[in-house]
C-alpha positions, 0 to 999 in steps of 0.5 A, spaced: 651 901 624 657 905 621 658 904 613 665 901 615 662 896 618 656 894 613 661 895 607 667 890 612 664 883 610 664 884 603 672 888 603 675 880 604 673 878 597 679 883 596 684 878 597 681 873 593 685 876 587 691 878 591 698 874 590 699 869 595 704 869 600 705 862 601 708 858 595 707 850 594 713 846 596 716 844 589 721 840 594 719 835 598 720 833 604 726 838 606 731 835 613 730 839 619 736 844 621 741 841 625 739 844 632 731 843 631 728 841 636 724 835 633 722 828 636 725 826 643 731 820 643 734 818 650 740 813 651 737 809 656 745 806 658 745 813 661 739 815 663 738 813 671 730 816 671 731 821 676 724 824 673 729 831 673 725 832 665 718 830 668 719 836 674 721 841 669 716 841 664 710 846 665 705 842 660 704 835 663 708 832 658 712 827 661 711 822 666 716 816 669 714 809 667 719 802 669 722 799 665 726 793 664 732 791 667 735 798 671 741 798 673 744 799 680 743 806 683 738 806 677 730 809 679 728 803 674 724 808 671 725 812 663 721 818 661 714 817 656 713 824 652 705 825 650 706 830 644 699 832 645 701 836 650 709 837 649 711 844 646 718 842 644 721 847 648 726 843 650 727 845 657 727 837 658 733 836 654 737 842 658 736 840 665 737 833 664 742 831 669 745 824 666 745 828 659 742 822 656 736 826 652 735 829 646 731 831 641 732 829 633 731 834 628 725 830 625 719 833 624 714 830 621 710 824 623 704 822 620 699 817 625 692 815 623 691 813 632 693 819 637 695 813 641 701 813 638 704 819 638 705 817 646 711 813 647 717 812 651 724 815 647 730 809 647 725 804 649 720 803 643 725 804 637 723 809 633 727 811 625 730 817 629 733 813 634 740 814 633 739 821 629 746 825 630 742 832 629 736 836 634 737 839 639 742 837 645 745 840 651 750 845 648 756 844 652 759 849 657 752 851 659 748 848 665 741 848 668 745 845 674 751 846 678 755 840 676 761 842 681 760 842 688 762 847 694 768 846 696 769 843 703 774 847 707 780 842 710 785 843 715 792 842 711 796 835 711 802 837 713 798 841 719 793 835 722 797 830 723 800 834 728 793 834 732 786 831 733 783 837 731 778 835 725 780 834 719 774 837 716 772 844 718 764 845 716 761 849 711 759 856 713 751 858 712 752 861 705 756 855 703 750 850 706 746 854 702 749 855 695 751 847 695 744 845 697 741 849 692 744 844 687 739 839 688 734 837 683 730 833 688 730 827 684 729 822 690 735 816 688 738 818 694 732 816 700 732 809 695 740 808 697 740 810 703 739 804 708 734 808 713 731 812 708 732 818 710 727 823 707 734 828 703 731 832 699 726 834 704 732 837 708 736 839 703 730 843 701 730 846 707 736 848 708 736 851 701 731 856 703 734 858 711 730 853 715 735 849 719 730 848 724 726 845 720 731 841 716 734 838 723 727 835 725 726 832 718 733 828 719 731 826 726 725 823 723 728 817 722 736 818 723 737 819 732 745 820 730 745 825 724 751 829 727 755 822 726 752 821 719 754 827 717 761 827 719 762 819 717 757 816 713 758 812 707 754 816 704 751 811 699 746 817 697 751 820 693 754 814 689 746 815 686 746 822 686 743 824 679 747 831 678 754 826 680 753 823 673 756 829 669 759 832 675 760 832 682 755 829 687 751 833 691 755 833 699 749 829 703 753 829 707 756 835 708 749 838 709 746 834 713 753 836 718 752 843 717 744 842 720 747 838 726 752 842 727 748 849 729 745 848 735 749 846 741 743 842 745 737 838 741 732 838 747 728 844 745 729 845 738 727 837 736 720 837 736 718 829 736 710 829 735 709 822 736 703 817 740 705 815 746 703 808 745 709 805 750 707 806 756 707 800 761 711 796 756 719 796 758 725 794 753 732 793 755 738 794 750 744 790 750 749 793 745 750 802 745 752 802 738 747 806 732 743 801 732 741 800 739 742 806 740 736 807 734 732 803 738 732 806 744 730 814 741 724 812 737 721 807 743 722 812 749 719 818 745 713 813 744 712 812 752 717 805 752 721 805 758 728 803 756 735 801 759 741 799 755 747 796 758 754 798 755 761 794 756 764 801 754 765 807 758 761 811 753 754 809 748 756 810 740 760 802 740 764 801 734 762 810 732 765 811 739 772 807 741 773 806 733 772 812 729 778 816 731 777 824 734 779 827 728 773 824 723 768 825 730 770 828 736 767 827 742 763 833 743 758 831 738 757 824 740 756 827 748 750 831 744 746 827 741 747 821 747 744 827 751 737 827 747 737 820 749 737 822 756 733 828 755 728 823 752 727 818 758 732 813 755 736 811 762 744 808 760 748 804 764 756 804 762 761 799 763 756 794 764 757 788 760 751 783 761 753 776 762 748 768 761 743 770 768 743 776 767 740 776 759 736 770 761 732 775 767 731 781 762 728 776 757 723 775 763 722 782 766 721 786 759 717 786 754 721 785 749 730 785 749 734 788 743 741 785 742 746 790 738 753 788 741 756 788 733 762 785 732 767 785 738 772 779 736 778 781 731 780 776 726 787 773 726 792 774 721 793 767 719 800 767 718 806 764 722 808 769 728 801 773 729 802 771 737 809 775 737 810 781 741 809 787 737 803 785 732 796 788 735 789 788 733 787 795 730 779 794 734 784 794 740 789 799 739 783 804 737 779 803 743 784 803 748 787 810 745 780 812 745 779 811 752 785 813 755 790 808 754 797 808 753 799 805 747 805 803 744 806 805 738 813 807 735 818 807 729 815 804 723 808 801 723 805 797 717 798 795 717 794 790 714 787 790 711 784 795 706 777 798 710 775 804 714 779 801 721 785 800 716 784 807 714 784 809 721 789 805 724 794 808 721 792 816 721 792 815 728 799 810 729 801 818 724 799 821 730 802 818 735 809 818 731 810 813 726 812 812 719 805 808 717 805 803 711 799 799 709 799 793 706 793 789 703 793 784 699 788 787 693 789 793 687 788 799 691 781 801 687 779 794 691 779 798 698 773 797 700 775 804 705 771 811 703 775 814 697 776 820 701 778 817 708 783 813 702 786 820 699 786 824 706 791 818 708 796 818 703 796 826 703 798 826 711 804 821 708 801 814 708 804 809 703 799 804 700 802 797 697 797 794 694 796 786 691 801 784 698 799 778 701 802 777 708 806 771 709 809 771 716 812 774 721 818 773 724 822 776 730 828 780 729 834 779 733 833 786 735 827 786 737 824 788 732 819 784 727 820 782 720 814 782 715 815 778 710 809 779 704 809 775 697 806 779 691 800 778 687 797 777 682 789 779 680 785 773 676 778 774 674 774 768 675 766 770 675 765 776 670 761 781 673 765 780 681 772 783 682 778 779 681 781 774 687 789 776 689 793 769 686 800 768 691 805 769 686 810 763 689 817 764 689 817 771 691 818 775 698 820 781 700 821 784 707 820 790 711 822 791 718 818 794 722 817 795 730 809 794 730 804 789 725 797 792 726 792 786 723 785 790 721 782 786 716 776 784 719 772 782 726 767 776 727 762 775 732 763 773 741 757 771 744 760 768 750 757 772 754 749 769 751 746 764 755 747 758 750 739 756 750 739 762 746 745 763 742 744 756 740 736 758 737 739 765 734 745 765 730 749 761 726 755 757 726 760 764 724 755 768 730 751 771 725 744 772 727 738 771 723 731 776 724 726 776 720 722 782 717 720 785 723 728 784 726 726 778 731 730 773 732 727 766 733 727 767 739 721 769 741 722 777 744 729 777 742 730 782 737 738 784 734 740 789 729 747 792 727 753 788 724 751 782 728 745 781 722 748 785 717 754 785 712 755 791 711 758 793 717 757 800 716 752 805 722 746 807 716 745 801 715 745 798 723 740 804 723 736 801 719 735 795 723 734 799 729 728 803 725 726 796 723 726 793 730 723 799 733 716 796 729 717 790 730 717 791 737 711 796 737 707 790 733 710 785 738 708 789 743 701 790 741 702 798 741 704 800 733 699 805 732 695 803 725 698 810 721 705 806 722 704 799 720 708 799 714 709 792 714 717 790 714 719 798 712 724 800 716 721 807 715 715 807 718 717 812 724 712 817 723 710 824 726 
């Protein structure tokens, strides 16, 4: 042993008799600096608890607890900090999507239990729970993309003079770049009526995998290119990155993905059991539901036919969505997975009383997706005159081929996505449009986006118009007589009811009235021993959680069951039905009885 090392143990008495570098505090406690990272706070009104905070923090710091009272499009969860592990590197704080989090600039917190320096910031009060000093996301500085990829369009003033689509799709580089915005928070499959596993896509998409992200999406959504150009995209009103910024485009991406393979047979892989086989179902109704039922039934062995009245599956995503939004070479290819599948389609076909009483008899189980056929009336005096129509039948008919008469000056009546459609397609057919509807127009229940693309083709909105009749012209043509209205707040928390101001009217003279304010039920062509036992009074059908009706075998989906009225949802039925029918059938595979979940369609 060297002399250095013998003689080391006594060289740190030394620093006993050196001055020492740290002096006592003669102050006190002394207050943070103003951006210190000290303990966290979190304003729980904007907090959606996406668990963005818990996913970024390397040290297991954070995890997601419910709480009381979430808010719609809310997670119902909120962010608890163990301050045993957390290292106060406030990553949690600059990926916050919401901006809710923040770290106060105290510092010393003395406990005896080590229990408590566990806690949930904003809902177990704290002293520093409105401290305006720590740590904040510093402005102009993001984690996250807030603004979303441009989508390209056609110019106004140019797609009214063809059905060409209005919107023309994201290039690959685009598609990349907007799906690496995501933060995989998970709100989105929680809104979405059929939940659709979206950041598992989206991920895929981001990393260049388009086939693996088009086989995600057909796990359980068999129309995913007609989502994609027409959803309502309930997924991106909850988006987490939307609360600063823009939304991620869900829909957009899921149309980019379905727009790269012109024939799905060889590139979607549906590994299921074919535990179908031997048991037949017949389908009345081509609509998304419908359809939905009968992809995910052949591709487990089922035999299945579905009967439609028009020329072409797809119903009211058919002869009701005009071309420009969803034209037909998008639809012809997804029907073609259906036959590609096994599935037999029998068009122009509108099953009738016996007919319906021999499938029940000869198939395993019927499902019933006819939707709503039956337009609502205007309810005003001169609704039977010539020249006033129903948006559904000027749709379908132009849709089909038809003539239809639309000219000169046309006002439509109604504020929902028909409405919306039925004037873009009176614009392209040569009128000047008007839309008339009786709430504000922040009441509309029509697509924000469809709203904005009508008024920049030169469609007028009026709102709060109450129509009161129509009268004939002695040219010919008709005079539409609408009274103002008032909005009066009755019940806090719902929108306010339009109150006629009387007294006042006022008068436009146009050549066509086009009513779209709604559709009801028509089942005439349903044996009525059937009818009777499964729908209501107004025609609505009642199912229970495995979307059977109360008629034994007889299952229904679609805007027939619920009120939504949109296709996501009447997918959800059909998915919902699809494990009703298997369990019906005594055939559902034990991997996917997940009770009344509508996603229970695994590979």
């Amino acid at each position: 042993m060297s002399v250095k090392h013998t003689l080391a143990p006594f060289s740190a008495w030394l620093q006993a008799f050196s001055k020492p570098f740290t002096l006592p505090d003669k102050h006190g406690y002394r207050e943070g600096a103003d951006r210190y990272r000290g303990w966290h706070i979190n304003d729980t009104k904007k907090c959606i608890g996406c668990g963005s905070c818990a996913e970024i923090c390397q040290n297991v710091a954070i995890d997601m607890v419910p709480v009381d009272d979430p808010v719609k499009g809310d997670s119902g969860l909120r962010p608890r900090v163990d301050y045993g592990r957390c290292c106060w590197c406030a990553l949690c704080v600059d990926v916050c999507p919401s901006g809710s989090l923040g770290m106060s600039n105290e510092y010393i917190w003395v406990e005896a239990d080590a229990d408590k320096f566990r806690y949930i910031p904003g809902v177990d009060p704290k002293p520093w729970d409105n401290a305006e000093k720590g740590w904040r996301q510093e402005e102009g500085f993001d984690l996250v993309d807030h603004e979303r990829v441009p989508m390209p369009m056609l110019d106004p003033a140019e797609r009214t003079k063809t059905w060409a689509e209005v919107v023309i799709g994201y290039s690959e580089e685009e598609a990349r770049q907007e799906a690496s915005r995501c933060v995989e928070c998970g709100l989105c499959v929680a809104a979405c009526p059929a939940h659709m596993h979206i950041p598992d896509y989206i991920a895929a998409i981001r990393d260049g995998d388009d086939i693996a992200a088009l086989n995600i999406i057909y796990d359980n959504n068999p129309m995913p290119e007609m989502c994609g150009k027409v959803c309502t995209r309930r997924c991106e009103g909850v988006c987490s990155i939307g609360v600063q910024g823009d939304p991620l485009a869900i829909r957009w991406l899921k149309r980019y993905v379905t727009e790269q393979f012109d024939d799905l047979k060889d590139v979607v892989h549906a590994e299921v059991e074919r535990v179908g086989e031997g048991k037949k179902v017949a389908i009345v109704g081509g609509g998304p539901s419908g359809v939905t039922v009968a992809y995910y039934l052949a591709i487990r062995g089922f035999d299945v036919t579905i009967y439609e009245a028009l020329p072409q599956l797809g119903g009211a995503t058919f002869f009701g969505i005009p071309k420009y939004r969803f034209p037909m070479p998008s639809l012809e290819k997804q029907v073609k997975l259906l036959t590609d599948s096994g599935v037999k389609i029998v068009t122009n076909h509108r099953v009738e009383k016996d007919e319906m009483r021999q499938l029940v008899k000869d198939n395993d189980a019927v499902f019933i997706g006819t939707g709503l056929m039956k337009p609502y009336g205007l309810r005003a005096p001169g609704e039977d005159l010539p020249g006033v129509m129903y948006a559904l039948d000027m749709l379908r008919d132009h849709h089909i081929g038809k003539k239809v008469d639309i000219t000169g000056k046309v006002v439509v009546v109604g504020g929902g996505n028909v409405a919306i459609d039925a004037s873009r397609v009176s614009l392209r057919l040569g009128a000047e449009v008007t839309i008339a509807y009786r709430r504000r127009k922040v009441d509309m229940p029509a697509d924000d986006e469809e709203i904005e693309d009508a008024e920049a083709e030169g469609v007028e909105i009026i709102p709060q118009a109450i129509p009161l009749r129509v009268e004939q012209t002695g040219d010919g043509r008709l005079d539409f007589i609408w009274g103002p209205a008032e909005m009066v707040q009755e019940e806090e928390g719902r929108r306010p009811r339009p109150k006629l101001i009387e007294g006042v009217e006022n008068h436009m003279i146009v050549d066509r009235v086009i009513v779209a304010i709604g559709q009801g039920a028509e089942h005439s062509w349903m044996p009525e021993e059937i009818a009777e036992k499964i729908a209501d009074k107004r025609g609505w059908i009642t199912v229970d959680e495995n979307g059977m009706t109360a008629y034994e075998g007889i299952f229904a989906g679609g805007d027939l069951v619920n009120s939504t009225a949109d296709a996501i949802s009447a997918i959800a039925d059909g998915l919902r039905a699809v494990v009703g029918i298997q369990k019906y059938a005594g055939v559902l595979p034990q991997a996917e009885d997940e009770g009344s979940e509508p996603v229970a369609i695994a590979k």
